[in-house]
MMTF fields as JSON, N, C-alpha, C and O atoms, coordinates in Angstrom:
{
  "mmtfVersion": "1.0.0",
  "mmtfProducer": "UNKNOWN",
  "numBonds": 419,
  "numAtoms": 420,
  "numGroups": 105,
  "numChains": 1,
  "numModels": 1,
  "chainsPerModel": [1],
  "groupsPerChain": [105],
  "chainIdList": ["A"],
  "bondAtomList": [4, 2, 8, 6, 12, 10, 16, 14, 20, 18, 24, 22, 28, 26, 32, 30, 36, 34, 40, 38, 44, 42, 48, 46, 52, 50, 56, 54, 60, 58, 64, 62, 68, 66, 72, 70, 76, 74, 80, 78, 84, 82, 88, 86, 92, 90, 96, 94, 100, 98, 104, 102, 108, 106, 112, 110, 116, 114, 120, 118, 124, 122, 128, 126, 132, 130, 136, 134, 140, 138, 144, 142, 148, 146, 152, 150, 156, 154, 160, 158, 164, 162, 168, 166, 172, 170, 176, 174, 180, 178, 184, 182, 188, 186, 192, 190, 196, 194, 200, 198, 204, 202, 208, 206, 212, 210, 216, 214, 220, 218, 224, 222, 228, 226, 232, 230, 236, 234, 240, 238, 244, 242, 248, 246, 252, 250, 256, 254, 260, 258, 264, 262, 268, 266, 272, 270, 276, 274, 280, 278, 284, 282, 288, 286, 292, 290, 296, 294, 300, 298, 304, 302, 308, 306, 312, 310, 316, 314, 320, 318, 324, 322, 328, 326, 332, 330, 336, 334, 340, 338, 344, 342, 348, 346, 352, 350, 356, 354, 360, 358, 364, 362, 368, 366, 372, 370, 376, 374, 380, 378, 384, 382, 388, 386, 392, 390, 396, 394, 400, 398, 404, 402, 408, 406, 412, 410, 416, 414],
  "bondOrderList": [1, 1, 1, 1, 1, 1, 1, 1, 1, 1, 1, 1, 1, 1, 1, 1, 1, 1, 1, 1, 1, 1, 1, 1, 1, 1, 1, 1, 1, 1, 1, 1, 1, 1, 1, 1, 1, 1, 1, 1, 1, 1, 1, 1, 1, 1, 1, 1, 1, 1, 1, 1, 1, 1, 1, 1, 1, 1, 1, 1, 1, 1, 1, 1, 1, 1, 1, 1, 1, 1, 1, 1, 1, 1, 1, 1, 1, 1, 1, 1, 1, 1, 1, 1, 1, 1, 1, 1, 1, 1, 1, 1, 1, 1, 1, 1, 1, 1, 1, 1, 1, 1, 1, 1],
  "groupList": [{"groupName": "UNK", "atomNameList": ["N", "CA", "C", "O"], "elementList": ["N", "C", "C", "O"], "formalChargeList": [0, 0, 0, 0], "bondAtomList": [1, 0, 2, 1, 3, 2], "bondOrderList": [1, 1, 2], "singleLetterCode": "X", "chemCompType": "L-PEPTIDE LINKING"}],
  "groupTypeList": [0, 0, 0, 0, 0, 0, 0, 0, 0, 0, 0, 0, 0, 0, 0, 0, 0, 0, 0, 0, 0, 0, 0, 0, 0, 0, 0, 0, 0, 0, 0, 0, 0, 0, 0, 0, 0, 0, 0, 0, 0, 0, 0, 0, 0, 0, 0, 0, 0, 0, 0, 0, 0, 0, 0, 0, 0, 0, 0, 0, 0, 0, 0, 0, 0, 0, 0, 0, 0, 0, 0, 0, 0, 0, 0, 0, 0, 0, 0, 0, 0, 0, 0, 0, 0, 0, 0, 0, 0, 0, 0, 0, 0, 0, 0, 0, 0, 0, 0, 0, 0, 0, 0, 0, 0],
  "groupIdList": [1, 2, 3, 4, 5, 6, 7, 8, 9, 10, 11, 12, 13, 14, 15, 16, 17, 18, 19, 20, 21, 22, 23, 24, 25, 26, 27, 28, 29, 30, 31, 32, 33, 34, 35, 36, 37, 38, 39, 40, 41, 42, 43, 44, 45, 46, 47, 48, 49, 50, 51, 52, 53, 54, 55, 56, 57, 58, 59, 60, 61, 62, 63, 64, 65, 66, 67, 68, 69, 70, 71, 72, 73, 74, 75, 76, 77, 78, 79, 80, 81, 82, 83, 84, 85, 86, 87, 88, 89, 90, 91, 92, 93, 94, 95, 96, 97, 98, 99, 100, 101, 102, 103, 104, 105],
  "secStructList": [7, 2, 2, 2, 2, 2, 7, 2, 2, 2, 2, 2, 2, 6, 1, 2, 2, 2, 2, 2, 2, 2, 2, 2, 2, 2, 0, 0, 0, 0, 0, 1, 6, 6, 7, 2, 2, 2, 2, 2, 2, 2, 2, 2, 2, 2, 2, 2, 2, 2, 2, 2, 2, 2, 2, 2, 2, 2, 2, 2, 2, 2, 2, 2, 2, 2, 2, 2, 2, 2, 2, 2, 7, 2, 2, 2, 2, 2, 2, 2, 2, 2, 2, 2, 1, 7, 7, 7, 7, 6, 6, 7, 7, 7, 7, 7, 7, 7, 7, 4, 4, 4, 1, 7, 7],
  "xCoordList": [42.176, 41.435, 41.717, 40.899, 42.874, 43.535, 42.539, 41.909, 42.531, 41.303, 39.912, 39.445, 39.325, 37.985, 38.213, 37.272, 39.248, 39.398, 39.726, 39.842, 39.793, 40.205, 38.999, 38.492, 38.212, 36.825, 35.539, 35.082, 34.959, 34.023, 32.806, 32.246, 32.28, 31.323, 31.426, 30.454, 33.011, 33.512, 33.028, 32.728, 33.004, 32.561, 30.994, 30.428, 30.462, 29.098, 28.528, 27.727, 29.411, 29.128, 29.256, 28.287, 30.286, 30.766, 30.536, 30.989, 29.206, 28.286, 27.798, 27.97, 27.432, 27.423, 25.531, 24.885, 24.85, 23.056, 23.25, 22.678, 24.11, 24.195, 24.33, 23.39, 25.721, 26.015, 24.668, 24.185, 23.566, 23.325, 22.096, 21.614, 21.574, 20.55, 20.704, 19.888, 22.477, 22.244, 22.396, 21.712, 23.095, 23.101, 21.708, 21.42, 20.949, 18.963, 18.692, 18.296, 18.976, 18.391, 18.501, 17.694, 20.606, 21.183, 20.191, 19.806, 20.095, 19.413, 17.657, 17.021, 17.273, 15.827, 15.599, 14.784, 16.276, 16.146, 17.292, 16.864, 18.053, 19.052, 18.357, 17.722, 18.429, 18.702, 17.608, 17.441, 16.694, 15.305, 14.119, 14.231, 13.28, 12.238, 11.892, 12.447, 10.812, 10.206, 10.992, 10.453, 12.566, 12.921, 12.578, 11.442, 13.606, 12.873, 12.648, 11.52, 13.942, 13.353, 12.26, 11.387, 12.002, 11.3, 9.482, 8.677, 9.586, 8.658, 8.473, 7.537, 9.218, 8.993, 8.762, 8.253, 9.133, 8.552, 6.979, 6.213, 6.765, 5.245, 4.077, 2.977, 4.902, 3.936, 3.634, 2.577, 5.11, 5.032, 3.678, 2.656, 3.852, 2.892, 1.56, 0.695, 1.362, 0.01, -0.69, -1.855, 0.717, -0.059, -0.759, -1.911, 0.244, -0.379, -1.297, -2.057, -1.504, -3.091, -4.193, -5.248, -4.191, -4.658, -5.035, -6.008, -4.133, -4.648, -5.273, -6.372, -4.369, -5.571, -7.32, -8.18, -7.224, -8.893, -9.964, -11.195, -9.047, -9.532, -9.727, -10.618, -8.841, -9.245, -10.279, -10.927, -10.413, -11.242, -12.731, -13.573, -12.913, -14.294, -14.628, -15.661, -13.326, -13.668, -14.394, -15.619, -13.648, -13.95, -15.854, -16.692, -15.88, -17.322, -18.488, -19.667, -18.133, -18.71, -19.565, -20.686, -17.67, -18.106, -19.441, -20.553, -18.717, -19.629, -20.86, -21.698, -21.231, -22.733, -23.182, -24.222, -23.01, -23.504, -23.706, -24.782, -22.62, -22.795, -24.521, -25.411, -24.34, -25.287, -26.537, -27.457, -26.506, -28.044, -28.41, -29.599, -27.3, -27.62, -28.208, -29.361, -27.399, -27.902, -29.201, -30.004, -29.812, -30.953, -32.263, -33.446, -31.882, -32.897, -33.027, -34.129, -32.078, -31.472, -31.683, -30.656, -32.906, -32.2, -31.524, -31.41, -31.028, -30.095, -28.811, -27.836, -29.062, -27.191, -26.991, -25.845, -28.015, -27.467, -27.174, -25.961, -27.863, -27.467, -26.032, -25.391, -25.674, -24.852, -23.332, -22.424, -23.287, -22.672, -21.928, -20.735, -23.016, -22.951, -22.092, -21.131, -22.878, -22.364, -20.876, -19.993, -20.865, -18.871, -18.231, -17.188, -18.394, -17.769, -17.93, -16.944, -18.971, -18.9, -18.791, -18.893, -18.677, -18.854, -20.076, -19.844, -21.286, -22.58, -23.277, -23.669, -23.777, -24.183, -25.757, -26.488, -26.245, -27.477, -27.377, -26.475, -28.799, -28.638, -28.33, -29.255, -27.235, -26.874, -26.02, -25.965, -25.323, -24.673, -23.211, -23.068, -22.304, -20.851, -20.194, -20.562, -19.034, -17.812, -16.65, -16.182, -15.938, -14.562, -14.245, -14.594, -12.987, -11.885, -10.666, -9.986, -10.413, -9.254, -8.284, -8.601, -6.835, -6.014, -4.924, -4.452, -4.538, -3.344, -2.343, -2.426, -0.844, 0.298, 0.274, 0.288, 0.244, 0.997, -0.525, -0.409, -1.528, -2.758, -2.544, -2.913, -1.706, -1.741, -1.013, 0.111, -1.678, -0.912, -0.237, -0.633, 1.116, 1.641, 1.814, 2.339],
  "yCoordList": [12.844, 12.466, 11.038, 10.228, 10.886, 9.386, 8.168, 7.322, 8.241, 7.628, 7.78, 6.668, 8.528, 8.758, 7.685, 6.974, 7.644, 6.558, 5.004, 4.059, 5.127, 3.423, 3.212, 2.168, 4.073, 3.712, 4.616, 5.437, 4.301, 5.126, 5.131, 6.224, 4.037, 4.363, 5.241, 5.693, 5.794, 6.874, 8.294, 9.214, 8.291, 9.497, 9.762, 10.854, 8.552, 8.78, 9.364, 10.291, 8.239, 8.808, 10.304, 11.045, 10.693, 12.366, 13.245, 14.37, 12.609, 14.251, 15.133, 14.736, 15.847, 16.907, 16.744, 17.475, 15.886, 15.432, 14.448, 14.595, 13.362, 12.256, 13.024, 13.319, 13.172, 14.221, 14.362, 13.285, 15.504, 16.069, 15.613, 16.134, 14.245, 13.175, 12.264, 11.646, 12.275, 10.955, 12.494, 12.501, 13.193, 14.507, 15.077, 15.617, 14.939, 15.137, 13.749, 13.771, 12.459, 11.561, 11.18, 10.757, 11.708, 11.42, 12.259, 11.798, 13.907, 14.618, 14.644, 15.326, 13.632, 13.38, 11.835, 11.85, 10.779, 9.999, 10.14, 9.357, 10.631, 10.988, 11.908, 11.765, 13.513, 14.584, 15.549, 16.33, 15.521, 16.147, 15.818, 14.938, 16.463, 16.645, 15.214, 14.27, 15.272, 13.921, 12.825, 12.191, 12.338, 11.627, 10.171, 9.947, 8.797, 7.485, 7.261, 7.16, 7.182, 6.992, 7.274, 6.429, 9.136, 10.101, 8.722, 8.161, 8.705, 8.036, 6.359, 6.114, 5.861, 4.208, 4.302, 3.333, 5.443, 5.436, 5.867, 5.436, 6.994, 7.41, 5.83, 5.486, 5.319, 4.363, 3.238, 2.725, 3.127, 1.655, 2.779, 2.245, 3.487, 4.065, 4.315, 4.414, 4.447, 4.528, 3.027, 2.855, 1.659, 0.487, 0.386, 0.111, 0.667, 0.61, 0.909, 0.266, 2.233, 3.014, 2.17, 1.972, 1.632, 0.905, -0.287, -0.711, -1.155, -2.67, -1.967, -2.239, -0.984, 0.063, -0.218, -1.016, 0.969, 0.926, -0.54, -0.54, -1.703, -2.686, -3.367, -4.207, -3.016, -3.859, -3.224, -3.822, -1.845, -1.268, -1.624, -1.856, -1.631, -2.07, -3.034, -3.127, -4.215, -5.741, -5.262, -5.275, -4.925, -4.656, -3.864, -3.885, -3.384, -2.205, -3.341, -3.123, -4.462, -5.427, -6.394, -6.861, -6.293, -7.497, -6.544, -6.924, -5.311, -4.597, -4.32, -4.208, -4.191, -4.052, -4.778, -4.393, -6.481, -7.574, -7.769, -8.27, -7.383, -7.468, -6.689, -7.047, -5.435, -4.756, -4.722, -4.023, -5.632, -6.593, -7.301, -7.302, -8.361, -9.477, -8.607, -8.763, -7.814, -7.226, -6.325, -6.801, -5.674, -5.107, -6.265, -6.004, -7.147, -8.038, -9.157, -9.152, -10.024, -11.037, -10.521, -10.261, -10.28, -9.956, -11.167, -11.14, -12.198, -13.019, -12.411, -12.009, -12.458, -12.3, -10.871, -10.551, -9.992, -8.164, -8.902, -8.897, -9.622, -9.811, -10.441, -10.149, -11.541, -12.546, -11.347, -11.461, -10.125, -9.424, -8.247, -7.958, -7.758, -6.947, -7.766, -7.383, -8.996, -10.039, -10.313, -10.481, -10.306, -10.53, -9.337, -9.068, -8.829, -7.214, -6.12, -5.446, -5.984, -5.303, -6.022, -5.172, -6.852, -7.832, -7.274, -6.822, -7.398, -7.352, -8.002, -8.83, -7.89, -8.922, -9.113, -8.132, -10.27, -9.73, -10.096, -10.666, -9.522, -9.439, -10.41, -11.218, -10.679, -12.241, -12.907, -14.119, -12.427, -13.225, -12.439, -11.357, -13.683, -13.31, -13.631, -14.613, -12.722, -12.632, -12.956, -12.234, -14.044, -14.443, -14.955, -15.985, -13.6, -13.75, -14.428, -14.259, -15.217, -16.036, -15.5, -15.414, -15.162, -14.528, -15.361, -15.705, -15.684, -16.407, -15.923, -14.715, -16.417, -15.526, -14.982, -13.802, -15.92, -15.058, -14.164, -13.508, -14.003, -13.12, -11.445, -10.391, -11.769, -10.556, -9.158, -9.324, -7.887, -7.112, -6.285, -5.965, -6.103, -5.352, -3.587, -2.765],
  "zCoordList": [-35.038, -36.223, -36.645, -37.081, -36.464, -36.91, -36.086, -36.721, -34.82, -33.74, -34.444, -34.688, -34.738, -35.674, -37.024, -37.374, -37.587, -38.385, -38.219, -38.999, -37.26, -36.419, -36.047, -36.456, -35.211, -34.478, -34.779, -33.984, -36.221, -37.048, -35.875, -35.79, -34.912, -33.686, -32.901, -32.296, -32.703, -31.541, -31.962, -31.201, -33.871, -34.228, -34.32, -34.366, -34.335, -34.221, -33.069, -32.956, -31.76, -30.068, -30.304, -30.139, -30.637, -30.177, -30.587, -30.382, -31.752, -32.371, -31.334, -30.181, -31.442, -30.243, -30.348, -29.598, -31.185, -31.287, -30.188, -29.108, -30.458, -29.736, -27.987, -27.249, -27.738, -26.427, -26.303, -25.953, -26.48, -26.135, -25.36, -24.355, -26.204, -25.885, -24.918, -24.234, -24.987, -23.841, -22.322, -21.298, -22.569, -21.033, -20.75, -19.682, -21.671, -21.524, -20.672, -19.506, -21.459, -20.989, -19.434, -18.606, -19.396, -18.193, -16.616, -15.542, -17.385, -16.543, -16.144, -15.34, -17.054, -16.807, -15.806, -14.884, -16.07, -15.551, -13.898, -13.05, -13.594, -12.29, -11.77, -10.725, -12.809, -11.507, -11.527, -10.59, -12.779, -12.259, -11.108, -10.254, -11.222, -10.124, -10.114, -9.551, -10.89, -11.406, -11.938, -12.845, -11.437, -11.816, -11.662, -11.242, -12.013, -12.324, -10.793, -10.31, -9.974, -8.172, -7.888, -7.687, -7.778, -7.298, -7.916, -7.171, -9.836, -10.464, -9.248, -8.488, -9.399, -9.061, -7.385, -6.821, -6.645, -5.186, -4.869, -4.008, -6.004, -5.863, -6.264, -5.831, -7.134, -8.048, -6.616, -6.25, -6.006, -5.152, -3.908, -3.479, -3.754, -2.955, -3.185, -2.314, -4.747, -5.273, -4.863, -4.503, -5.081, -5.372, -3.573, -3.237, -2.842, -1.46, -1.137, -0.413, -1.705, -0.989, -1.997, -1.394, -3.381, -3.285, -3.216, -3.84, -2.256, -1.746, -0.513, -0.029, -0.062, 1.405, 1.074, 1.448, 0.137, -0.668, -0.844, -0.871, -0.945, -1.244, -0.044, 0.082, 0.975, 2.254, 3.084, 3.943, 2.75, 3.175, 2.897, 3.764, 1.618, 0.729, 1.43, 2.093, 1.273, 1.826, 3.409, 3.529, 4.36, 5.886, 5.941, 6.842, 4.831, 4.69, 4.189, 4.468, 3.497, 2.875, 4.197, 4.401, 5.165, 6.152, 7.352, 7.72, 7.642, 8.417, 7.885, 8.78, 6.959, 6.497, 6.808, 7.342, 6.866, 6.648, 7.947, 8.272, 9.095, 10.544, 11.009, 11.78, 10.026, 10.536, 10.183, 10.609, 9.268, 8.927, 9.672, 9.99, 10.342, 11.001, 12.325, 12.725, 12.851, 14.026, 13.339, 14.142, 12.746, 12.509, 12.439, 12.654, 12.2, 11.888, 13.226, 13.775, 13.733, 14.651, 15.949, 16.575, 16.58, 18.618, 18.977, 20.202, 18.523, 19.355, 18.938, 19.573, 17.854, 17.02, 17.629, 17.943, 17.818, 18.819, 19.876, 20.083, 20.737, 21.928, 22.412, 23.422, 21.229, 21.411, 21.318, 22.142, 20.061, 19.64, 20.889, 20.978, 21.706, 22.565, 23.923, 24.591, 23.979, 25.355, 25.203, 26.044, 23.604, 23.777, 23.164, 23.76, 22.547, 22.404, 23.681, 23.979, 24.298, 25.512, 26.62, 27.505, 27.03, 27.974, 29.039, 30.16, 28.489, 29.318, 29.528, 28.707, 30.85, 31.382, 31.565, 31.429, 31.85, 32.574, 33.977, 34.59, 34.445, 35.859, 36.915, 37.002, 37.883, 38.258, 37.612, 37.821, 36.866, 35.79, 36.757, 37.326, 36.54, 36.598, 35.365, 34.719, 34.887, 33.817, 34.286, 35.166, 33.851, 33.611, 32.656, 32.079, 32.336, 31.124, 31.399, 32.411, 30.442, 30.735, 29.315, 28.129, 30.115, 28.555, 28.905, 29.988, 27.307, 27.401, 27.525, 27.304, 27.916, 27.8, 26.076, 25.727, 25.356, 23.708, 23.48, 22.445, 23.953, 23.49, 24.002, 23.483, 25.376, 25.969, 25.085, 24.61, 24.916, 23.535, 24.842, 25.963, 23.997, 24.785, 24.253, 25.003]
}
């Protein structure tokens, strides 16, 4: 009791309201389900999927636009097909030249 009178904050800490708020607080933010980790790993994962979503849109933006040019353009289909499939026309020879740092391993 004599200590309770030297350090009037120690008696405030050791109400058994106080206790009981910071062993809630302790057990909500450490050792429950949904704790702050468990919270700040889902979130960093939410932000991922969406810059995902956004690169996606972007990529759907660029392909639409591809697929105008080719709906409308027989050069730009042709030019598209000649270097994405490598086709040829008739008489025609193909040579690819790859660099060493291009080659995927």
């Amino acid at each position: 009791m004599k200590i309770f009178k030297r350090y009037p904050l120690l008696k405030k800490l050791t109400n058994k309201y106080v206790l009981t708020g910071v062993a809630f607080a302790a057990w909500m933010f450490f050792l429950d389900v949904n704790n702050y980790f468990i919270h700040k790993e889902l979130s960093q994962e939410l932000d991922e999927l969406e810059a995902d979503i956004q690169y996606y849109q972007n990529e759907l933006v660029k392909d639409k636009e591809l697929l105008r040019q080719l709906e409308t353009d027989p050069e730009a289909f042709e030019r598209y097909v000649r270097e994405q499939f490598g086709m040829l026309r008739p008489g025609e020879q193909l040579t690819i030249v790859e660099f060493q740092d291009s080659v995927h391993e």
